[in-house]
SERO-4910 file (N, C-alpha, C, O; in steps of 0.05 Angstrom, whole numbers):
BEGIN
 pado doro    nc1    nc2    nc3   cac1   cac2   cac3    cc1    cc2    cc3    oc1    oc2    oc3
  Unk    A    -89   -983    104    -88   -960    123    -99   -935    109    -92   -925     88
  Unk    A   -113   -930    122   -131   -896    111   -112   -873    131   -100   -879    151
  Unk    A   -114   -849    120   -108   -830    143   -113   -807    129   -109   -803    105
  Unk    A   -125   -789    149   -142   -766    142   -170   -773    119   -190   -786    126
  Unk    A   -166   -758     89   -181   -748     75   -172   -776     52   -183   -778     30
  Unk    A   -153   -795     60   -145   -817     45   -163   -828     46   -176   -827     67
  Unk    A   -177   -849     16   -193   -865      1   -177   -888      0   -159   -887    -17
  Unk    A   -179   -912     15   -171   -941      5   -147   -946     20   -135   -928     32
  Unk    A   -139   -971     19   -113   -979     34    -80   -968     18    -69   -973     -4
  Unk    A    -75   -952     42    -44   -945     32    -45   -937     14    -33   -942     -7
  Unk    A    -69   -917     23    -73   -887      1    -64   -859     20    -66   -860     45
  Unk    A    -58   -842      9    -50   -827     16    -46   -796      1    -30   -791    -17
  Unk    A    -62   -781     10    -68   -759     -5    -86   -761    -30    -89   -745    -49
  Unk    A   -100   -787    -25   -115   -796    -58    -94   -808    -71    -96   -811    -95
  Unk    A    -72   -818    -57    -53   -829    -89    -36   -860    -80    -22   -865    -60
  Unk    A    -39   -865    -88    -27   -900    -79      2   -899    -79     17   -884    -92
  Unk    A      7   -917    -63     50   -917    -64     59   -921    -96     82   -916   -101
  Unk    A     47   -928   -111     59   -927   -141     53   -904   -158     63   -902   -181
  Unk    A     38   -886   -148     34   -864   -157     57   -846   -143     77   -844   -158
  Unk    A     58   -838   -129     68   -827   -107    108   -836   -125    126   -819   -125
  Unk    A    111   -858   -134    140   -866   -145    132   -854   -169    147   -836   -175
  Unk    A    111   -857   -188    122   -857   -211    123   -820   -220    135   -809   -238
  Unk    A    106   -809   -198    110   -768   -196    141   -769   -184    160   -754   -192
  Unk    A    144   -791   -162    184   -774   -164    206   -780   -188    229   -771   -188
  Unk    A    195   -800   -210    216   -816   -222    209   -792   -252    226   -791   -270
  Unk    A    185   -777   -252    176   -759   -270    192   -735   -272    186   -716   -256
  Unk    A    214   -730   -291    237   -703   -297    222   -680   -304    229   -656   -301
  Unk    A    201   -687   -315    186   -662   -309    176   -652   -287    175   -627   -288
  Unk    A    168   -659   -271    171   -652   -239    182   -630   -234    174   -607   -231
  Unk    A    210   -645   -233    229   -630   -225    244   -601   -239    256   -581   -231
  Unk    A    235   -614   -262    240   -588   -288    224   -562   -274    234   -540   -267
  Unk    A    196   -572   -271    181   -541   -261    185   -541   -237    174   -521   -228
  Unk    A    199   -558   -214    209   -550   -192    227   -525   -197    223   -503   -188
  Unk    A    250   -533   -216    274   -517   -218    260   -487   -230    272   -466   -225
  Unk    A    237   -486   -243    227   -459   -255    217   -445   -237    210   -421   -240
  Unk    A    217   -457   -219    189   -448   -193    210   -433   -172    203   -415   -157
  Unk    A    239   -444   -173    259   -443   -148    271   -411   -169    277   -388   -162
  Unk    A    269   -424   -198    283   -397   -208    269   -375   -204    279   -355   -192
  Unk    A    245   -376   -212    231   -349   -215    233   -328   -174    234   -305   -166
  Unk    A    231   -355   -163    230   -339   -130    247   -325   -134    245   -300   -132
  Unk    A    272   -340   -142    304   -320   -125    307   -300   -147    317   -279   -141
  Unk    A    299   -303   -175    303   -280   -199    288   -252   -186    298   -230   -188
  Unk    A    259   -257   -171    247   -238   -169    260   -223   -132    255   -199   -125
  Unk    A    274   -242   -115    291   -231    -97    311   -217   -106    314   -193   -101
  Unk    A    329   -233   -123    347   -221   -132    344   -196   -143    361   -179   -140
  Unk    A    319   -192   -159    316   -163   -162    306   -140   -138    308   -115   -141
  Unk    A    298   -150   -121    296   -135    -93    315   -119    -87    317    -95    -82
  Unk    A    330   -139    -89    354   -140    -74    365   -109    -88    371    -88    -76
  Unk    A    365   -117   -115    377    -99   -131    374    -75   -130    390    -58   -135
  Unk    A    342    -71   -121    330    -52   -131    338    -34   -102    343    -10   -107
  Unk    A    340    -41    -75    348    -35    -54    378    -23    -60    382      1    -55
  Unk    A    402    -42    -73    427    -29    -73    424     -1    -91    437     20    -87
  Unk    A    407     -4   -110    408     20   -136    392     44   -107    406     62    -98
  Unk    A    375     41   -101    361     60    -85    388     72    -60    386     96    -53
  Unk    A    411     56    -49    429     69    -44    455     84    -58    467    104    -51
  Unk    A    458     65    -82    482     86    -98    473     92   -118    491    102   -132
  Unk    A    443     92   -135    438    108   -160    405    105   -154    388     91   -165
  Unk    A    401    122   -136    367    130   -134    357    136   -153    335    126   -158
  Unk    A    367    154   -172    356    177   -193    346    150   -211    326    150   -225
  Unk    A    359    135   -209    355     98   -236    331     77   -220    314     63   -231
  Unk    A    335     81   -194    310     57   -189    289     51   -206    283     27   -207
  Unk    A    272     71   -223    247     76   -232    258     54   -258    247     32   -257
  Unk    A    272     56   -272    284     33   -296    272      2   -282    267    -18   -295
  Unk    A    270      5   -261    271    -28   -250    244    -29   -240    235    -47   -226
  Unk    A    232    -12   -248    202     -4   -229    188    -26   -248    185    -19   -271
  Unk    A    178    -54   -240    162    -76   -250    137    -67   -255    131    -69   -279
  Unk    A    120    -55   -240     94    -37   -234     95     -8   -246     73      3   -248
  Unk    A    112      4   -252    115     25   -257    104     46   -251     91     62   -264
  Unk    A    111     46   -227     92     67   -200    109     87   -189    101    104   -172
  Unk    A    138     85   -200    150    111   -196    153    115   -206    160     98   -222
  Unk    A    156    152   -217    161    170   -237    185    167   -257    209    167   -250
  Unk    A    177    166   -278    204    180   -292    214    201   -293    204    223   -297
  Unk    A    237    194   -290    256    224   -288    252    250   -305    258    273   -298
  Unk    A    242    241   -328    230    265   -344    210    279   -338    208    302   -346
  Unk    A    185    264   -318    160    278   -306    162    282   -267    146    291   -252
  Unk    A    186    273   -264    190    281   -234    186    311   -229    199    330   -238
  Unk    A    162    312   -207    171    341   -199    183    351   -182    197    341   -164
  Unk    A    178    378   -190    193    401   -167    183    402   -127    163    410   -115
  Unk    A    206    391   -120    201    389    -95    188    415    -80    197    433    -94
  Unk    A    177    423    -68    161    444    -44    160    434    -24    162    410    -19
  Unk    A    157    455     -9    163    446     22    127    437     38    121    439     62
  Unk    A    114    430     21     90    424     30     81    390     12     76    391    -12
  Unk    A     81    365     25     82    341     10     53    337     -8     48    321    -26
  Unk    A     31    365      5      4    352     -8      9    374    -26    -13    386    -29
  Unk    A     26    384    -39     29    394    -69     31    378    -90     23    383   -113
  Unk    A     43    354    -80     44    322    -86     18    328   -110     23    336   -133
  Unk    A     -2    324   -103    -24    314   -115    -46    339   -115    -44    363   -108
  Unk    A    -67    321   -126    -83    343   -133   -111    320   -130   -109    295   -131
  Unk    A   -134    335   -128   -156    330   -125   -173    327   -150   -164    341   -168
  Unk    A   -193    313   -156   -207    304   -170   -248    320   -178   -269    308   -183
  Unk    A   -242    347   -175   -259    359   -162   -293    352   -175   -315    356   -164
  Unk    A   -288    344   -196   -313    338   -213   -326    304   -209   -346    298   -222
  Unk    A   -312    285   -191   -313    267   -195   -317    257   -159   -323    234   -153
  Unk    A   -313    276   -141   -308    273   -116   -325    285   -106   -327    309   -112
  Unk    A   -353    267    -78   -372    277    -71   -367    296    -63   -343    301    -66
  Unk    A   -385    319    -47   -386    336    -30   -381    335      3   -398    333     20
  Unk    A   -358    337      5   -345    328     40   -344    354     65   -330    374     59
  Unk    A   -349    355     74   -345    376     93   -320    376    103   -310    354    103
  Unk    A   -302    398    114   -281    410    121   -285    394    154   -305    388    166
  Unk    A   -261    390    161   -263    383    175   -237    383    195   -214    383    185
  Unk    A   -241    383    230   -224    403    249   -199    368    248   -181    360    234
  Unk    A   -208    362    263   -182    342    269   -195    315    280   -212    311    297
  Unk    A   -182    300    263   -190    260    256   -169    253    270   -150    263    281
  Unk    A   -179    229    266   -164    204    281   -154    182    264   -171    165    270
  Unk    A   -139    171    246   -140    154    225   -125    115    233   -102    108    238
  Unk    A   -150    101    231   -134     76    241   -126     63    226   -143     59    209
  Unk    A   -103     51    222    -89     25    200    -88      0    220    -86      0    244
  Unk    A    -88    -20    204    -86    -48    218    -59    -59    227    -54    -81    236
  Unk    A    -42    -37    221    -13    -50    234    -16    -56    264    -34    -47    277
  Unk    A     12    -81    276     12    -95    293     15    -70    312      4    -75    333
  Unk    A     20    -57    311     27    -33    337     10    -19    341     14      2    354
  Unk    A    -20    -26    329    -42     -8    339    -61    -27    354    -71    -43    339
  Unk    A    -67    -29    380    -77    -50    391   -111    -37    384   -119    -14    387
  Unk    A   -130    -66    370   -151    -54    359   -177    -46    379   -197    -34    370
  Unk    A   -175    -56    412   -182    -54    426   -185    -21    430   -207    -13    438
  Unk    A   -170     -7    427   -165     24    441   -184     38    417   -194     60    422
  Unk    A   -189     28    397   -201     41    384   -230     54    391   -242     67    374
  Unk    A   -239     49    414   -259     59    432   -270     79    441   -293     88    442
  Unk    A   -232     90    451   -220    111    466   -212    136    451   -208    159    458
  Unk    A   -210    121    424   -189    146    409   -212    175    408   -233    173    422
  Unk    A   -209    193    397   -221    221    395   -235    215    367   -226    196    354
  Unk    A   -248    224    361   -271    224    335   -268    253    323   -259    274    333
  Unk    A   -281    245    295   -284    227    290   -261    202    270   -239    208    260
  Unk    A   -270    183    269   -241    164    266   -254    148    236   -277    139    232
  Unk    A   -229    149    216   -232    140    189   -202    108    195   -178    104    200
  Unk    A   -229     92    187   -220     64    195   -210     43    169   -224     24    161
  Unk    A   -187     50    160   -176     42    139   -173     13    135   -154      4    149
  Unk    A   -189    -10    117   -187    -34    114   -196    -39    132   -189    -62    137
  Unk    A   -211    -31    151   -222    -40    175   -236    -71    175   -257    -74    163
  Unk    A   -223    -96    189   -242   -121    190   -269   -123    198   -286   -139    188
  Unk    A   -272   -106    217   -297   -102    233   -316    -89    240   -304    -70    250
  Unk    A   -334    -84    241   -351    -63    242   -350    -40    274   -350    -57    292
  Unk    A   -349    -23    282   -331    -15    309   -360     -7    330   -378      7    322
  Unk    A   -361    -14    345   -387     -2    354   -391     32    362   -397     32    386
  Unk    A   -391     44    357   -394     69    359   -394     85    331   -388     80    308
  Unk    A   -404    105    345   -428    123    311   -411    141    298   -419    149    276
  Unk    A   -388    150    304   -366    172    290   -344    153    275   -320    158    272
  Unk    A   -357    134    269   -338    117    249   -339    123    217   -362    129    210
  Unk    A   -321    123    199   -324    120    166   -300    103    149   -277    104    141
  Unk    A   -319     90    149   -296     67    137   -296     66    108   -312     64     89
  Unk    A   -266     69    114   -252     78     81   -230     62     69   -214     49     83
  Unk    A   -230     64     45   -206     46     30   -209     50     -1   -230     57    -11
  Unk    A   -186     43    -15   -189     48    -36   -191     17    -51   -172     17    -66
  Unk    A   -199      3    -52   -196    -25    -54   -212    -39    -65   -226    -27    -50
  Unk    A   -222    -50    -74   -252    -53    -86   -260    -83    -69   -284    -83    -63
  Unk    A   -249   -101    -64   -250   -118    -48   -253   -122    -23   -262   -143    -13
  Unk    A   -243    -95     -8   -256    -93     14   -272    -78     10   -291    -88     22
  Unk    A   -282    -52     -3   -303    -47    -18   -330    -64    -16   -352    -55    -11
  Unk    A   -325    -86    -19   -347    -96    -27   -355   -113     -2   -379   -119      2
  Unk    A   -335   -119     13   -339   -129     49   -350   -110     57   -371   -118     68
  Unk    A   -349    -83     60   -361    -62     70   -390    -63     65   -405    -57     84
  Unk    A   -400    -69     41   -430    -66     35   -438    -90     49   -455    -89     67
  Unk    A   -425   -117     40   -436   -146     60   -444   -138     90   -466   -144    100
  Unk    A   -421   -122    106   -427   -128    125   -443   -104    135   -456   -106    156
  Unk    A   -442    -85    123   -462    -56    126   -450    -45    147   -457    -43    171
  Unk    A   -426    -38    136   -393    -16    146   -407      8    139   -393     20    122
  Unk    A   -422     18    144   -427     53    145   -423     75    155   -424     66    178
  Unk    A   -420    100    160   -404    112    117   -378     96    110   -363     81    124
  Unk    A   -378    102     90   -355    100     63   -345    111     60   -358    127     47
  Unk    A   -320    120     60   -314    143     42   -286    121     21   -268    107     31
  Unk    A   -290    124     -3   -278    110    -26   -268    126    -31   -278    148    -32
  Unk    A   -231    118    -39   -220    141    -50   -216    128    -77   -218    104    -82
  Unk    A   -209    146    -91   -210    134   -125   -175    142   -141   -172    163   -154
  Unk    A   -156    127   -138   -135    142   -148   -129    141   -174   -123    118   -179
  Unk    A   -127    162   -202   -118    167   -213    -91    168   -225    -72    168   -209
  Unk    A    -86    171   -257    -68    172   -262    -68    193   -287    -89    204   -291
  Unk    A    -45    200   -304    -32    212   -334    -19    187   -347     -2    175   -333
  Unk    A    -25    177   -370    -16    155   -374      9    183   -392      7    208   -392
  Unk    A     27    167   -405     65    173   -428     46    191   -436     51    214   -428
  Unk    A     18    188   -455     17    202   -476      4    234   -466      1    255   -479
  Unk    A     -3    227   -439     -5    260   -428    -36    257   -423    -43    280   -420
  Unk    A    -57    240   -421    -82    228   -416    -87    221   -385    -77    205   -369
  Unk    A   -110    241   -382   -111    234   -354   -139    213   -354   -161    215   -365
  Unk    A   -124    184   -331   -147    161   -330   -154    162   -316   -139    167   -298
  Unk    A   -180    158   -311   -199    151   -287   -196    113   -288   -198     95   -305
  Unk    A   -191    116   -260   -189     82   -253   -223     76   -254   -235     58   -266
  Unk    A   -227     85   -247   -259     63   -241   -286     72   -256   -309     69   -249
  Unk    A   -275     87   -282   -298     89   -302   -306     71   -314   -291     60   -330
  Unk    A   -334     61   -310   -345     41   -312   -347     22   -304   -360      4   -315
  Unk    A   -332     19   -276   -328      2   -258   -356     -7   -243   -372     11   -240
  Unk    A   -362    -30   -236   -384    -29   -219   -390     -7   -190   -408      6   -179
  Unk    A   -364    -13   -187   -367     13   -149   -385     38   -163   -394     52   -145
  Unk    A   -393     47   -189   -403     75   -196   -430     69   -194   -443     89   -197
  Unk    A   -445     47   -189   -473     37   -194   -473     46   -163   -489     64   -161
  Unk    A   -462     41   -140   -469     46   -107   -461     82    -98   -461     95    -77
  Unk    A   -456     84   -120   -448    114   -114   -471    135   -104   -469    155    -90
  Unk    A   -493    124   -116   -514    144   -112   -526    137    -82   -546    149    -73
  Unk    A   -512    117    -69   -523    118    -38   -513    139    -21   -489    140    -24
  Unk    A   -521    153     -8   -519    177      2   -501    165     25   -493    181     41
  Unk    A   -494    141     28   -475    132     61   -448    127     44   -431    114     56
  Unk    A   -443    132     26   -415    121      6   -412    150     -8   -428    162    -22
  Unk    A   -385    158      1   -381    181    -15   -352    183    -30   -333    174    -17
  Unk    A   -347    192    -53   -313    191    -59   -299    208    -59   -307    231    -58
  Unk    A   -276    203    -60   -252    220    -66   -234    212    -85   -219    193    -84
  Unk    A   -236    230   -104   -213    230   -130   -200    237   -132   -203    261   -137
  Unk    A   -171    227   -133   -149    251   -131   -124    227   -152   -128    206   -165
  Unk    A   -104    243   -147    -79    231   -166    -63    245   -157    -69    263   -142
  Unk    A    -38    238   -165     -7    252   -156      6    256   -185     10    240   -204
  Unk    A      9    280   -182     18    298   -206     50    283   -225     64    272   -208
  Unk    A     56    281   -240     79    282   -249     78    245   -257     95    238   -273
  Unk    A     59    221   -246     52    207   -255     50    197   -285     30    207   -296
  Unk    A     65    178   -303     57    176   -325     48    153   -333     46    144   -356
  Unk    A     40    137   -303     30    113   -307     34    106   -280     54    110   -265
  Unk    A     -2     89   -272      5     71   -243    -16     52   -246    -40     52   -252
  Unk    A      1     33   -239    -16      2   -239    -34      3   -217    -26     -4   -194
  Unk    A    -61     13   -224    -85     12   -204    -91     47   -189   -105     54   -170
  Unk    A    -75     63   -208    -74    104   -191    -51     96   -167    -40     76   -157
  Unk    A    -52    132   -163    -42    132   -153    -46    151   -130    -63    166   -140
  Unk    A    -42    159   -110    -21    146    -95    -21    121    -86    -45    115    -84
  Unk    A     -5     97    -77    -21     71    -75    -23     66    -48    -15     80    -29
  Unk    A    -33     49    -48    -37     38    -24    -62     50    -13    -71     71    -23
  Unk    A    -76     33     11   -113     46     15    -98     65     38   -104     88     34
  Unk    A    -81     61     59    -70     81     77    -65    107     68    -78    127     74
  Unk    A    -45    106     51    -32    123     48    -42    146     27    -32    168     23
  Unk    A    -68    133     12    -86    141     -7   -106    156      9   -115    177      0
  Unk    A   -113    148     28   -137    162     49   -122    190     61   -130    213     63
  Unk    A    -94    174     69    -84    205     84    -76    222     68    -72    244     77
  Unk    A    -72    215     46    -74    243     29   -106    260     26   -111    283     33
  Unk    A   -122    242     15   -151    249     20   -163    265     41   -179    283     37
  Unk    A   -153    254     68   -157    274     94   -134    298     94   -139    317    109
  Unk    A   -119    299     85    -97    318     91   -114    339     68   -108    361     76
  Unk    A   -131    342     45   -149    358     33   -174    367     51   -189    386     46
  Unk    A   -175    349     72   -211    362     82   -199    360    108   -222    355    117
  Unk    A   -182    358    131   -174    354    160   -152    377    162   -135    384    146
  Unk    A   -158    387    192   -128    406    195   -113    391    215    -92    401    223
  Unk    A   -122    370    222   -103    353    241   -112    323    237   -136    316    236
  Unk    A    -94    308    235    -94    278    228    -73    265    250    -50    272    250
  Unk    A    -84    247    268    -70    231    283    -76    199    270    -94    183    272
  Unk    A    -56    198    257    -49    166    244    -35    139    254    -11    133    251
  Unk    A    -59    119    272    -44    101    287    -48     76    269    -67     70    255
  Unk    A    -23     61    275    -26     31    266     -6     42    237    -16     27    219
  Unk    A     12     57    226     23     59    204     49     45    207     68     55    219
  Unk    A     51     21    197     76      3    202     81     -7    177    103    -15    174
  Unk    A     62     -8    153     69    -21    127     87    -46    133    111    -42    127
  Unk    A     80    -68    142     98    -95    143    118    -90    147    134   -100    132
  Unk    A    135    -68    174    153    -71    180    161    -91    201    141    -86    215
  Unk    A    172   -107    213    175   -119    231    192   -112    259    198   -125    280
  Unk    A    196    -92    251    220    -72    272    213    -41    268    199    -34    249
  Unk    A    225    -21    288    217      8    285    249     22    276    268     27    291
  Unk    A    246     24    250    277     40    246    291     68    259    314     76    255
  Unk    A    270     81    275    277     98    294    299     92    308    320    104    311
  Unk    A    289     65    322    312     50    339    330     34    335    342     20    350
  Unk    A    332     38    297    352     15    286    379     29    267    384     54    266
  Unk    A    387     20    259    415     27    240    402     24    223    383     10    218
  Unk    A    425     51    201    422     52    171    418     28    159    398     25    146
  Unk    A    436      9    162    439    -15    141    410    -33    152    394    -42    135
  Unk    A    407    -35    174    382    -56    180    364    -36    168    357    -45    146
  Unk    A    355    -17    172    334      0    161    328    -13    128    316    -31    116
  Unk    A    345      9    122    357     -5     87    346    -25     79    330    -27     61
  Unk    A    357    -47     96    361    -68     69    330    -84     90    310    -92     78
  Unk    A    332    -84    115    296   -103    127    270    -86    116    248    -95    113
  Unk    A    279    -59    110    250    -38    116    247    -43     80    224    -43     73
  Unk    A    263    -45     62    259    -51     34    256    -70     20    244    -71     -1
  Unk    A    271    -93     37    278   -119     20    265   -139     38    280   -148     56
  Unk    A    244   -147     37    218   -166     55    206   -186     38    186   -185     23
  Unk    A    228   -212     43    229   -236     27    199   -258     32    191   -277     17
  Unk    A    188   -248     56    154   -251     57    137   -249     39    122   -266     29
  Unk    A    142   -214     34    131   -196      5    133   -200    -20    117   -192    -36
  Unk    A    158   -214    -26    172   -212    -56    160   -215    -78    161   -204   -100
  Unk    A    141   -241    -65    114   -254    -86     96   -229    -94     81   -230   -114
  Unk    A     96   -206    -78     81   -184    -91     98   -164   -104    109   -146    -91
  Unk    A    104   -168   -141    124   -146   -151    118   -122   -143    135   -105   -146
  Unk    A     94   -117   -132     92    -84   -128    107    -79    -87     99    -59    -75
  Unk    A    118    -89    -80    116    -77    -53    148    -71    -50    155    -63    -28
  Unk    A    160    -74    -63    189    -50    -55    187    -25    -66    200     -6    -57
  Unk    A    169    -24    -87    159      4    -98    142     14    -83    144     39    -83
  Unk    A    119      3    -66     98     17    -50    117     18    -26    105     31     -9
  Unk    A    134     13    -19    148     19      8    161     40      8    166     54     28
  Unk    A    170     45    -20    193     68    -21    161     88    -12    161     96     11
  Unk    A    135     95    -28    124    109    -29    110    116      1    106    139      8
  Unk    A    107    103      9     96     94     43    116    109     66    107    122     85
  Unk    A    141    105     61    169    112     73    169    141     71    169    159     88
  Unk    A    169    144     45    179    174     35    157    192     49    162    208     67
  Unk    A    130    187     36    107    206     57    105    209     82     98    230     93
  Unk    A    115    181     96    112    180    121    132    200    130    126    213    151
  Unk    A    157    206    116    175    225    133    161    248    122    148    262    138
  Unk    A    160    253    106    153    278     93    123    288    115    120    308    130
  Unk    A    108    269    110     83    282    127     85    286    158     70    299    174
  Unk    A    112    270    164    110    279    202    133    297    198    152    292    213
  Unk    A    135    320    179    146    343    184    121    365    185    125    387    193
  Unk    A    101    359    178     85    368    180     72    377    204     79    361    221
  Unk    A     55    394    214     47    400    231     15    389    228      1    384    248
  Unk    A      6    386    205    -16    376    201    -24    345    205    -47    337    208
  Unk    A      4    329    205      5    307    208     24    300    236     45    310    242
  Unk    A      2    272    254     23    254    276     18    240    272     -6    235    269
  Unk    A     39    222    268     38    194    259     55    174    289     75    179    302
  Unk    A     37    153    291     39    135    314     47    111    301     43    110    277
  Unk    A     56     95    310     70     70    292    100     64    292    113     78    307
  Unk    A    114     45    276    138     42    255    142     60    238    165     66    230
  Unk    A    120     73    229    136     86    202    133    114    218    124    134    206
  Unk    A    140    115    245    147    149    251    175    150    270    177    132    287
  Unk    A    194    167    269    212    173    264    235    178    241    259    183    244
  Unk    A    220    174    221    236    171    209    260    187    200    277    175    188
  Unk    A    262    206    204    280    232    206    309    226    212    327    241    204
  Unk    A    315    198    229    343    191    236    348    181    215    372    186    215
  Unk    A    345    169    194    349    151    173    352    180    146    339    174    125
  Unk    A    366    206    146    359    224    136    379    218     99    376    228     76
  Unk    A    396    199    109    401    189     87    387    169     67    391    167     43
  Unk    A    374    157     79    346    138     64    330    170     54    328    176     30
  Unk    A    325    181     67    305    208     59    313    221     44    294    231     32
  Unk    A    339    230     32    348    235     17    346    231     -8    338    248    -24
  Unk    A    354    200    -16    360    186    -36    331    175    -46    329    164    -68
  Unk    A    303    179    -25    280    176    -32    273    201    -56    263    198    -78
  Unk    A    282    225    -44    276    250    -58    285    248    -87    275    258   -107
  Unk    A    309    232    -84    318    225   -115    302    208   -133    304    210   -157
  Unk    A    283    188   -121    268    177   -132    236    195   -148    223    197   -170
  Unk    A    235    200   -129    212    223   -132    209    256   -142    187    266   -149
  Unk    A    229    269   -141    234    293   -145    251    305   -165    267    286   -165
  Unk    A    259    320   -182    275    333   -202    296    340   -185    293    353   -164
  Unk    A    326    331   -197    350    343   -178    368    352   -208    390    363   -205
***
């Protein structure tokens, strides 16, 4: 009996019924079964953890930071009532952009139907964008180098690349992509960058701010006086506007989907926190999951403890 991609009688998957016995009767197997089951739930279990510390000892999350993408408490800054004090710009390293009245910014979350993108007002900066959009007030942007490089395949034009930065402990400021290949396409006049970093940083795995979203809307919040931001859901599966503290909490942080990525309970806190912070803004509307966030003022809180000097 053959079936499928099977070679020979009462083969199966390429492997004969005595093969097939002598891999289950094999303790090593099972040995790296049990390593494989450990390492999942060790790295949940720290989720988990890192979620309860973010409710009763915020100021400590950063100790557990795998990525080390949130501040230490010794370089946390001083909060202001303006979030793009946050960061700072990259002015020697970042093309020449024009000022600009009011954008449209799209993310690929499930709550932005990609169809309307048609309709929206221009001009519109198309974050991770899969597709090329038909219409001419498009600039497709990301900080990513991988989609980066889908962009040139499929001739996604303009560009705008943002480049995030960091201060490593010893007080050294790095440029992520010196010497990187993306510096060889730079000199095309349809690809332009943006360099920036977030202050108080003493290390970020890949710059910072992270994420290609939330990296762009800082970038436009420097050259735009109005930003309408649709599709911002960061893998939520629910809108915590309309949910309770504890579901917020523990679904909007702890996303056992994600876990396999150590960096994404740290990019959520960062995603979360802006997102409230920037739709206090007048400069910023945000469309999506991650807007309301204002009812959840105790998550917002204990974010500030992560991020800010108290």
């Amino acid at each position: 009996m053959s079936v499928g991609s099977d070679v020979g009688e009462w083969t199966y998957r390429g492997r004969t019924p005595w093969s097939w016995v002598k891999r289950l009767l094999n303790p090593l197997n099972y040995f790296k079964l049990v390593l494989m089951i450990r390492a999942i739930w060790a790295r949940r279990l720290l989720v988990i953890w890192i979620a309860l510390l973010l409710q009763f000892r915020p100021g400590s999350v950063y100790r557990f930071s795998t990525q080390k993408v949130l501040p230490d408490k010794r370089f946390r800054l001083q909060k202001t009532l303006d979030p793009m004090d946050d960061f700072e710009i990259d002015r020697e390293r970042t093309s020449e952009l024009p000022q600009l009245d009011a954008v449209s910014l799209t993310l690929v979350g499930p709550t932005f139907d990609a169809s309307l993108a048609e309709h929206l007002p221009g001009p519109i900066y198309a974050v991770n964008w899969p597709v090329k959009l038909d219409r001419q007030d498009v600039v497709y942007a990301t900080t990513d180098y991988t989609i980066l490089g889908a962009f040139l395949v499929n001739e996604m034009f303009p560009i705008l690349f943002v480049e995030g930065n960091w201060i490593d402990a010893q007080g050294n400021y790095i440029v992520r992509d010196a010497g990187h290949w993306v510096e060889d396409y730079l000199d095309d006049p349809r690809i332009n960058r943006l360099s920036l970093y977030r202050k108080g940083n003493t290390h970020a795995n890949g710059g910072a701010p992270p994420t290609s979203g939330l990296a762009v809307m800082v970038a436009l919040g420097f050259l735009a006086n109005s930003i309408d931001v649709y599709g911002w859901d960061f893998y939520l599966d629910f809108t915590p506007a309309e949910d309770g503290y504890w579901k917020s909490l523990f679904n909007g942080f702890v996303n056992f989907e994600m876990e396999s990525q150590p960096h994404h309970i740290e990019f959520t806190m960062y995603n979360w926190h802006y997102a409230y912070r920037f739709s206090q803004m007048p400069q910023f509307n945000i469309h999506g999951r991650m807007n309301g966030l204002e009812k959840h003022q105790g998550i917002n809180d204990r974010l500030d403890k992560v991020f800010y000097k108290f």
